[in-house]
N, C-alpha and C positions, 0 to 999 in steps of 0.2 A: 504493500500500500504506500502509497505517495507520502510522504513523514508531515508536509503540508498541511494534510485531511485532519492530520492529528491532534493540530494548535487551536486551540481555544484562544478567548477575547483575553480572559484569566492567565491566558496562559503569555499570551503577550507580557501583560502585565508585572509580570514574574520576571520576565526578561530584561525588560528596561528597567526594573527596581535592582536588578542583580548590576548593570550598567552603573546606574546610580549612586547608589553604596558602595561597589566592591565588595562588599562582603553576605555570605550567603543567612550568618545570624539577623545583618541589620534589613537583608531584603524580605526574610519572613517576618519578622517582627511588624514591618510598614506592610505587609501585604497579607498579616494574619493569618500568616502557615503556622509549619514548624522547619526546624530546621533539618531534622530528620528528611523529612517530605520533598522538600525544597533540591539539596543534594539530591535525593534518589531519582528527582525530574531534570533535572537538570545535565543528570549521568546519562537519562535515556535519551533525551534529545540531542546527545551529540551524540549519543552512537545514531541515531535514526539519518541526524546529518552527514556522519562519516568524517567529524573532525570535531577537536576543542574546540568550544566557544570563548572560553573565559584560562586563561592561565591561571593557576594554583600556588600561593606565594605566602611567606608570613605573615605581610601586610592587607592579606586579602585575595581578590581578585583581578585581575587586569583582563579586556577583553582580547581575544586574537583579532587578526585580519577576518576571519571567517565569521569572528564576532560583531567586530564594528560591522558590516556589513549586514546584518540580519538585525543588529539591534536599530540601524535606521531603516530597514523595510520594516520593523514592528512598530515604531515612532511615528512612520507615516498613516499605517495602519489605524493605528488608535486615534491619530491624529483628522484622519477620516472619519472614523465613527462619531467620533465628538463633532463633527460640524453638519454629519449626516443628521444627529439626535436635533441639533440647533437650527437647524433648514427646515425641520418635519416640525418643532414647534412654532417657527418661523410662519409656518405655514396655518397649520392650526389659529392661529393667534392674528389672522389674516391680511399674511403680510406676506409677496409672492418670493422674495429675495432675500437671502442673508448673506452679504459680502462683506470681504475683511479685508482691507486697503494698506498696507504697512510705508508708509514715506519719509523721507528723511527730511531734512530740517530745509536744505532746498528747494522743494515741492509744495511742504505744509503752507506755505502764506496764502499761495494764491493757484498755482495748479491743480492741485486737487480736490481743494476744495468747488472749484469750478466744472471741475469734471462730474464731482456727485452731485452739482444741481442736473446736470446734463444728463446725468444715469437717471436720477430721480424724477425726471421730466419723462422718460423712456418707462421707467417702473414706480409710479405713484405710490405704491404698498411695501414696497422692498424696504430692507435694513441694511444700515451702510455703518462697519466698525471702524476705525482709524486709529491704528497707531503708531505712533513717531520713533523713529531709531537710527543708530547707524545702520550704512548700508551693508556691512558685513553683517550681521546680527539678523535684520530683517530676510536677506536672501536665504540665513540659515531655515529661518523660519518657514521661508515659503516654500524650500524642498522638502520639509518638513509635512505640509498640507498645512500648516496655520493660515496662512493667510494665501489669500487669490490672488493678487497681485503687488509687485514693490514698486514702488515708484522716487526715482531718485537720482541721484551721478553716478552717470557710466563711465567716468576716466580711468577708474584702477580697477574695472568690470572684467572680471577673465570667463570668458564661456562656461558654462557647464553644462555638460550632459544630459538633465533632467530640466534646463529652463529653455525657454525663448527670453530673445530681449529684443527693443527697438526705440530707436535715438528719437528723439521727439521736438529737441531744437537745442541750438547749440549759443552760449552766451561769455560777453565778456565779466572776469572778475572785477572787483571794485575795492581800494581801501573807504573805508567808512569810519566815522567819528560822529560826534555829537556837532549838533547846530553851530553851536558858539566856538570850535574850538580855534585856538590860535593859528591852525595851520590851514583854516577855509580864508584869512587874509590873503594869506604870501601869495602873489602873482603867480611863480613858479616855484614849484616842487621837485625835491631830488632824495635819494635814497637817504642821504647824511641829515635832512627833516627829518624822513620819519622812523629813523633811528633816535631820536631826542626822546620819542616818548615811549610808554612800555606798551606789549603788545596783548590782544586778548586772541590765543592761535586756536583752530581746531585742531582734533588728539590726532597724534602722529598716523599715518597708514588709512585717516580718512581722503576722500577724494578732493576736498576742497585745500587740504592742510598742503595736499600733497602737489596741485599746481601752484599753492604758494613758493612752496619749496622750488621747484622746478624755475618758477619765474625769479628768485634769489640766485639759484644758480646759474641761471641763462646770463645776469649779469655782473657774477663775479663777487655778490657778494655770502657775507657769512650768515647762520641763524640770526633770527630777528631776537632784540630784548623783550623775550616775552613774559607777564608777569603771571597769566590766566592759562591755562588750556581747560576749553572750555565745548562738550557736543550741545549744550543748552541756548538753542537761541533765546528765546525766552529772555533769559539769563543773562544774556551776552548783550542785548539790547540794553537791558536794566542800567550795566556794568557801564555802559558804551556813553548811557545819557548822567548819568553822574560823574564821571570822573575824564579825564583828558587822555584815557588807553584807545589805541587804536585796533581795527580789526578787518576782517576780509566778507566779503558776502557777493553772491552774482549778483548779475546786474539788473535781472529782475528783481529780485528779495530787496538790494538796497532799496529801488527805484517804488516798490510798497510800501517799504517803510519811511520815505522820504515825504510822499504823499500824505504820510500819516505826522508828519516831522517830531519823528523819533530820532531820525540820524540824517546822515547828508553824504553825500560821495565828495571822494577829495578829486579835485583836478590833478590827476596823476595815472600816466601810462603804468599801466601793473605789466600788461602782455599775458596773459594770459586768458587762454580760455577752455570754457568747458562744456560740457556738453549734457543732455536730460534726459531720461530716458526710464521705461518700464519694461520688467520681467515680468514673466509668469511660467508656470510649469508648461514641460513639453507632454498633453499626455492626450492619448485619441478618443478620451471620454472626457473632454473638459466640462465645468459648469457651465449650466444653459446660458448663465447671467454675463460670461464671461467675453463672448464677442459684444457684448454693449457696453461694459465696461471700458473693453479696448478701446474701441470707439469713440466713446465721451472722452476720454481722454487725448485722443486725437482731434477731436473738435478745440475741446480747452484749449490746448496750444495752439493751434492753428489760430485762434482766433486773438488769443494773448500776441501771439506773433506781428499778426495784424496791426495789434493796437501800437506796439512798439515800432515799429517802422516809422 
């Protein structure tokens, strides 16, 4: 018999707790076995596999190659089931859609939010969840099955196997500062200004931090003085309108917020640009919800595009 036939929903369960822990005591304890039990299944589903799942060590457990592999098909797994349970009450609760948006701090202002009037216009009844992250984190998520699609910067974007992705428009970056600050005077601006004051950076190995970097080294200079590293726009805005630190934001995000005069863009070449864009899994049963989503989101930008011209 197929060893497949033989896994339970419980039985997942057991697997990504074992993942989790390390250890086979702490994984019945949360999963209200024993550990007798726990062992004894855990023996027979690798043999049924035909390999270790998990290395055996004093510290615990460690998964093998054979492991990591089977504990994210049971992650997705589960992670399906829980959105299948949420769609079916979704629906109950008479509401056609339940979609889950993952975006990163670039997108949140004004892209996608624009997109879900645009879905919302297309599905009156549907539910639309949003949540905000790095770009690494959120794509984790979305091979995961948490969420439907990420919407975010593609510049340190590396293909993967299990997603689609597609550019959606491509902007220049921006230093930014508060209304009043001393350097929206000066005529002209050079590297040796805005080195005077401290800087607020996004965390290293993000997309935005990372054409900062890129445009410092195009022209020879060293890290900036930075005082913040900071992924919280929010935050960074707060930081930005109280004190005289400088910081980086594209040219839409500033150009929102300037409107709002929260911050202002400095007259100063950065060189740099980047680019926006949305993933979603590759898979031949996608959600029905899921080409109108794309969609709206294509319209958003298209028409943000528009306005910016």
């Amino acid at each position: 018999m197929d060893w497949t036939r033989r896994l339970r929903v419980q039985h997942l369960h057991l697997l990504v707790s074992l993942g989790e822990t390390g250890s086979i005591s702490e994984a019945a304890r949360v999963t209200f076995s024993t550990q007798p039990a726990l062992s004894k299944w855990l023996k027979e589903l690798e043999e049924y596999v035909g390999a270790p799942l998990f290395e055996r060590h004093a510290r615990g457990l460690t998964p093998t190659a054979q492991g990591w592999v089977l504990l994210g098909h049971a992650r997705r797994v589960l992670s399906e089931m829980d959105r299948a349970q949420q769609n079916l009450l979704a629906m109950q609760d008479g509401m056609s859609y339940r979609v889950v948006i993952g975006t990163s701090p670039a997108s949140a202002p004004n892209l996608v939010p624009a997109a879900i009037i645009q879905f919302l216009k297309r599905h009156p009844k549907a539910q639309v969840q949003l949540q905000e992250g790095t770009m690494n984190t959120l794509l984790e998520r979305l091979e995961l099955g948490q969420l439907d699609l990420v919407v975010g910067r593609l510049d340190n974007y590396t293909p993967r196997t299990a997603l689609r992705s597609e550019c959606l428009y491509e902007e220049s970056m921006r230093v930014i500062c508060r209304a009043d600050h001393p350097l929206t005077r000066l005529p002209r601006l050079g590297w040796d200004d805005l080195r005077q004051y401290d800087w607020i950076v996004w965390p290293a190995g993000t997309p935005i931090r990372s054409k900062l970097d890129e445009a410092l080294t195009h022209v020879g200079q060293g890290p900036l003085p930075y005082r913040i590293e900071s992924s919280s726009l929010v935050g960074n805005l707060w930081l930005l309108q109280y004190s005289d630190m400088l910081s980086i934001a594209s040219d839409r995000v500033a150009e929102h917020f300037t409107q709002r005069r929260l911050i202002v863009p400095l007259a100063f070449e950065l060189n740099a640009q980047g680019s926006l864009g949305m993933c979603w899994r590759d898979e031949p049963h996608p959600d029905p919800s899921l080409p109108d989503l794309l969609e709206s989101l294509r319209v958003a930008a298209t028409q943000q595009t528009s306005a910016t011209a």
